[in-house]
C-alpha positions in Angstrom: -2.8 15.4 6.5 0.9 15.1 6.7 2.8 16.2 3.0 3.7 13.1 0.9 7.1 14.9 0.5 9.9 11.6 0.7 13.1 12.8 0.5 16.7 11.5 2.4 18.9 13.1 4.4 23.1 12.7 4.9 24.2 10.3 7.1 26.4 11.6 10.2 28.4 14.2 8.0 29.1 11.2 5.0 27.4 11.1 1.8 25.5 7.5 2.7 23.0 8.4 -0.4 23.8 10.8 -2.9 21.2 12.9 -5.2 20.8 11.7 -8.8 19.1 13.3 -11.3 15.1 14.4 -10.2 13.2 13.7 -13.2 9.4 15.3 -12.9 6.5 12.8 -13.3 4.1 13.8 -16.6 1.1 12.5 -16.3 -2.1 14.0 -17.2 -4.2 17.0 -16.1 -6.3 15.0 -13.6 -6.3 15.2 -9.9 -3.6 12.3 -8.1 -3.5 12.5 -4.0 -0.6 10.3 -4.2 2.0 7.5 -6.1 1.1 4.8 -4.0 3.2 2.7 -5.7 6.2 2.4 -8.5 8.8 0.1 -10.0 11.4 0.2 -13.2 10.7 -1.1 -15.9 12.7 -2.8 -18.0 13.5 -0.3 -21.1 14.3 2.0 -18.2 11.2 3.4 -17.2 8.8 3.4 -14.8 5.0 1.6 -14.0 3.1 3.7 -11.4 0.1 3.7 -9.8 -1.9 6.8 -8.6 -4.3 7.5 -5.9 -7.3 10.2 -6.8 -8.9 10.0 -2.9 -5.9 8.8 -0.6 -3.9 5.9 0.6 -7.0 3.5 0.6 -8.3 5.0 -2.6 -10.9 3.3 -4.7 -9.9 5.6 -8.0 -6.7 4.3 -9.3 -5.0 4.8 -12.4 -1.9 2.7 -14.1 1.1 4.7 -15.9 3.9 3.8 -17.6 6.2 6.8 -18.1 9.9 7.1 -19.7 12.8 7.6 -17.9 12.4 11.3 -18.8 9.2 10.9 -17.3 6.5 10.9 -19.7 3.3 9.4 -20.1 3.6 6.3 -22.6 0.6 4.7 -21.8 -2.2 5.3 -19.2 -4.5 2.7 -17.5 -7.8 3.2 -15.7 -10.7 1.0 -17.0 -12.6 0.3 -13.7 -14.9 -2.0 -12.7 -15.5 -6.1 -11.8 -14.2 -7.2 -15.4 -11.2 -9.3 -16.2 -8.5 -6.5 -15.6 -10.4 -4.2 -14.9 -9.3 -2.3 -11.9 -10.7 -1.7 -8.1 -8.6 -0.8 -5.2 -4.8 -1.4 -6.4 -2.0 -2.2 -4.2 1.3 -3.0 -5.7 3.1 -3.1 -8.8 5.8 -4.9 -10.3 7.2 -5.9 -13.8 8.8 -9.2 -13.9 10.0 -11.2 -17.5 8.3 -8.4 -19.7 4.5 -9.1 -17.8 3.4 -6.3 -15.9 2.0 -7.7 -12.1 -0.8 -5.2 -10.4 -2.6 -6.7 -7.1 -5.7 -5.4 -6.1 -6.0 -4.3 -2.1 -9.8 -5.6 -1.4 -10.4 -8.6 -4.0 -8.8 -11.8 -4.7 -6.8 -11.4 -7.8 -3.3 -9.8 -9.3 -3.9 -8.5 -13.5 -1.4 -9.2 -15.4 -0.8 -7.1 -18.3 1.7 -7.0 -21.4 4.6 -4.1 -20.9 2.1 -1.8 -22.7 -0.4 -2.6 -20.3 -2.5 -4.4 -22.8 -4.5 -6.6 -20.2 -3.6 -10.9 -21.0 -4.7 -12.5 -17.6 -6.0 -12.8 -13.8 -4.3 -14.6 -11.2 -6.4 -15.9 -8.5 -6.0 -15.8 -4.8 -7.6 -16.4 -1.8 -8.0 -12.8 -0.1 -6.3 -9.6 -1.7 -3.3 -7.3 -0.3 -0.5 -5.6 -1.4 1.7 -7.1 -4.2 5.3 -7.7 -3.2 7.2 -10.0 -5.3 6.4 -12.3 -8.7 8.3 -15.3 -9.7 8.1 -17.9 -11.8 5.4 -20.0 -9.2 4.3 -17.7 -6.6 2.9 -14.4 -6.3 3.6 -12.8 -3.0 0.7 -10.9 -0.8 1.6 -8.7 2.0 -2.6 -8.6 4.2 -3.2 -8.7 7.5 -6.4 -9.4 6.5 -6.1 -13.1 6.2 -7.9 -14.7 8.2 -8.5 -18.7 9.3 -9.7 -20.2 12.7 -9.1 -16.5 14.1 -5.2 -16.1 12.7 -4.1 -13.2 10.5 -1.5 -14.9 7.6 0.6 -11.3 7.4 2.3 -13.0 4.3 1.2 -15.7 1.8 2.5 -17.3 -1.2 -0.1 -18.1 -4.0 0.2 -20.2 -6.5 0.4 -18.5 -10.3 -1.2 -21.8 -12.0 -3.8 -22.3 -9.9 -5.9 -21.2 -6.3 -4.1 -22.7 -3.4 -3.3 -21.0 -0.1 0.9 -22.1 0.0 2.5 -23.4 2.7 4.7 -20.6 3.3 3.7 -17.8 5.4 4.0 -15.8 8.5 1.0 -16.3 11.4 0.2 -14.4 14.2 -2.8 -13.8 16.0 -5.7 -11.6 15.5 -5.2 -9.9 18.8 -1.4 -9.2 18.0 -2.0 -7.5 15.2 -2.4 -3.5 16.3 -6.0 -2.5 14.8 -4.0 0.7 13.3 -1.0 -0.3 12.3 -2.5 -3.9 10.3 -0.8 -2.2 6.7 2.3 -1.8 7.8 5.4 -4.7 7.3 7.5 -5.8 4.5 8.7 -8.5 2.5 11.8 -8.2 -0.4 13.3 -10.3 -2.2 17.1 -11.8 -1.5 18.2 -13.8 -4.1 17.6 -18.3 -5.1 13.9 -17.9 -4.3 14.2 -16.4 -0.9 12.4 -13.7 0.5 13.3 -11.7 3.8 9.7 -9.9 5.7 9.0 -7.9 8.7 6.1 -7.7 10.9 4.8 -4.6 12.2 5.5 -4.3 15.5 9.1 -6.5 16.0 12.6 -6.1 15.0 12.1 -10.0 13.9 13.0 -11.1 10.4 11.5 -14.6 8.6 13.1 -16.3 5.7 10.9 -17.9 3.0 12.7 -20.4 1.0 10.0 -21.6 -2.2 13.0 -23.6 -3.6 13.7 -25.6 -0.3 10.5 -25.0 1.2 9.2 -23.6 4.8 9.7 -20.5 6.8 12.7 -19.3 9.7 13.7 -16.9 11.2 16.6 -15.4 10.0 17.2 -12.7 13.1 15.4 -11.7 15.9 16.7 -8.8 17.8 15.8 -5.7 20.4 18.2 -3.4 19.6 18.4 -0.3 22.0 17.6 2.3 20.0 13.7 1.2 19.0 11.0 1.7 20.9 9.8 -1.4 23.2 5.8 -2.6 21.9 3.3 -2.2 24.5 0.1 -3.6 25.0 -2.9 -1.3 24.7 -5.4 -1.0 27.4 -8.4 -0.5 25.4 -10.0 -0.7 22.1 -7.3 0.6 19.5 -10.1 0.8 16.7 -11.6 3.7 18.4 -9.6 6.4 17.4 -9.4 8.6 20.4 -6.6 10.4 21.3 -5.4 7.4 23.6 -5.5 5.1 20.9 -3.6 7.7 19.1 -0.8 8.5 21.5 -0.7 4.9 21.9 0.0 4.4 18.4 3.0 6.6 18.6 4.3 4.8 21.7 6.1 2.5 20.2 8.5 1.3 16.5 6.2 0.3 13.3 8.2 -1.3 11.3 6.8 -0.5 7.9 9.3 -1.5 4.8 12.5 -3.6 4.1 14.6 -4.0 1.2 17.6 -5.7 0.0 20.7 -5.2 -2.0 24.3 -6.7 -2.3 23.9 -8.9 1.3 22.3 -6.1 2.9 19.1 -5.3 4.4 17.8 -1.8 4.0 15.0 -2.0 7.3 12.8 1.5 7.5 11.0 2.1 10.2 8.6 4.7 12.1 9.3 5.9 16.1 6.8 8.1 17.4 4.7 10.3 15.3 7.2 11.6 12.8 10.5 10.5 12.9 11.4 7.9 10.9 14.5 6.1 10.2 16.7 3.4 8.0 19.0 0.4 9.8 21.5 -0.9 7.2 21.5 -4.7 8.8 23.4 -8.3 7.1 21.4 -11.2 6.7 23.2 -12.5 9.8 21.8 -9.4 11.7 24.8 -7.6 12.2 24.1 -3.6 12.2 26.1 -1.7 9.5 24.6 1.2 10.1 21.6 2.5 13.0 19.0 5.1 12.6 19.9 6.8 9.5 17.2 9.6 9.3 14.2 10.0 7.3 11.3 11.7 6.7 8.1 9.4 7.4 6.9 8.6 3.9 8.7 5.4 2.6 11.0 4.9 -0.6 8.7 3.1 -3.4 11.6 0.9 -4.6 15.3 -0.2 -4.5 16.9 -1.0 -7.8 20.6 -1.7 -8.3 21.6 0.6 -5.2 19.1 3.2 -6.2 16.3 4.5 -3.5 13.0 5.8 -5.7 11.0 8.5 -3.9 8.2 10.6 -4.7 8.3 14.6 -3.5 4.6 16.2 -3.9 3.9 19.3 -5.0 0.5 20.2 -3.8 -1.2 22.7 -6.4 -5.2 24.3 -6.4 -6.3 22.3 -8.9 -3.6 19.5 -8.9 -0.8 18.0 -7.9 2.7 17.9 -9.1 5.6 14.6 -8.9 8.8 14.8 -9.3 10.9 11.4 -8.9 13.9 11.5 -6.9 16.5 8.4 -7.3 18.8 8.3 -4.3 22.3 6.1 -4.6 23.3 4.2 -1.8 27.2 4.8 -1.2 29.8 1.9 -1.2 
């Protein structure tokens, strides 16, 4: 199993992201695999979630540290109960309300900054929980599935359970077995919302205020590796299905900041890479090293990563916040 160690490099000899202060994670004495995922909160700490069996764990727990990076609060009532917790996937704090979604079942908790449980939101299917506004909650799952299409994104209402207008579709059969988790959405300001699929350098705009779905760029830049189609059953994991796999660019995050899109992505097995790229898709920067394991968050020019310590009995964290250059 490859290290969760995330870390980033310097940029052709220029301080592109500079090192702040690494702050070590507190938690408890239990066993984590992983932070699977993490966001600020608004006194200036952090909400994280933990992994106790791996990325697809079923054992999560729910922290909120300081920004020193101790425990304040701990999480991890499991079960089928209202906010009680299953398979998490996503965490975000937005006006005060903490947002959680759950991987497998239909619903994002809602929870009080102390993580004091108040509500459920309803959805159709589950999936990772990208963005929270005042209507919508946003779900990143290939997993959606009508008349044999995969919605890769879909906006659900918070007030009651509709499947929104706005998402991306492709087909089931476009969708590489493997690589169904990976993607991105982010937020760009008025309601809009940027995403990536896995497989092509293609970027949609969702406008809730106006309504519908575009593309804002499409592209097939040199310096990505062209998707091919596999000859064969990719669920099998053989090694052809494997060097297959690493044939070709994953796209597998994006975020934004100040006009900007932040675009990481995976070529081959273990390199792995950011493109700095305008909303009118005009590169700034091009494949900007990094190791494969993706940053967790960008807030106000600041990259949050998680480097792993592995230990015999557990695990230690240490968050490392990154700053973008100007």
């Amino acid at each position: 199993m490859l290290s969760l160690l995330i870390s980033l490099v310097i940029y052709v000899g220029n301080d592109f992201l500079t090192q702040e202060k690494q702050v070590k994670l507190e938690l408890d004495n239990e066993y984590y695999s992983n932070i699977s995922a993490m966001c600020p909160a608004d006194d200036g700490g952090y909400y994280l979630v933990t992994d106790s069996g791996g990325s697809f764990s079923f054992d999560n727990s729910i922290f909120k540290v300081s920004k020193e990076g101790k425990t304040i609060v701990k999480f991890n009532k499991k079960g089928q109960g209202p906010g009680e917790i299953r398979n998490l996937a996503g965490i975000i704090q937005y006006k005060g309300k903490v947002f959680v979604g759950e991987r497998t079942a239909p619903l994002v908790h809602v929870y009080d900054s102390e993580l004091n449980y108040e509500t459920d939101i309803r959805t159709n299917l589950g999936g990772k929980l990208y963005f929270v506004n005042d209507n919508y909650v946003g779900i990143w799952n290939t997993f959606f599935k009508s008349e044999n299409r995969t919605f890769m994104l879909a906006l659900f209402s918070r007030q009651e359970v509709i499947n929104s207008k706005f998402y991306v579709e492709l087909k089931t059969d476009e969708v590489p077995f493997l690589v169904q988790a990976m993607g991105g959405v982010c937020s760009i300001g008025d309601s809009k919302y940027a995403a990536i699929t896995t497989k092509r350098y293609q970027v949609f705009l969702f406008d809730t205020g106006k309504g519908g779905v575009q593309n804002l760029f499409k592209t097939e830049p040199s310096h990505i590796l062209p998707y091919t189609n596999y000859e064969g059953d990719p669920k099998r994991l053989g090694k052809k299905a494997t060097d297959w796999v690493f044939s070709f660019t994953k796209f597998a995050a994006i975020f934004h900041s100040n006009g900007r899109l932040y675009i990481y992505y995976i070529n081959g097995k273990e390199e792995s890479y950011i493109d700095v790229v305008t909303l009118a898709g005009k590169f700034l920067h091009k494949k900007i090293p990094m190791p494969v394991h993706q940053p967790l968050f960008l807030d106000n020019d600041v990259f949050g990563l998680v480097k792993k310590t592995e230990g015999e009995d557990t695990n230690t964290f240490h968050l490392l916040r990154k700053r973008i250059s100007k």
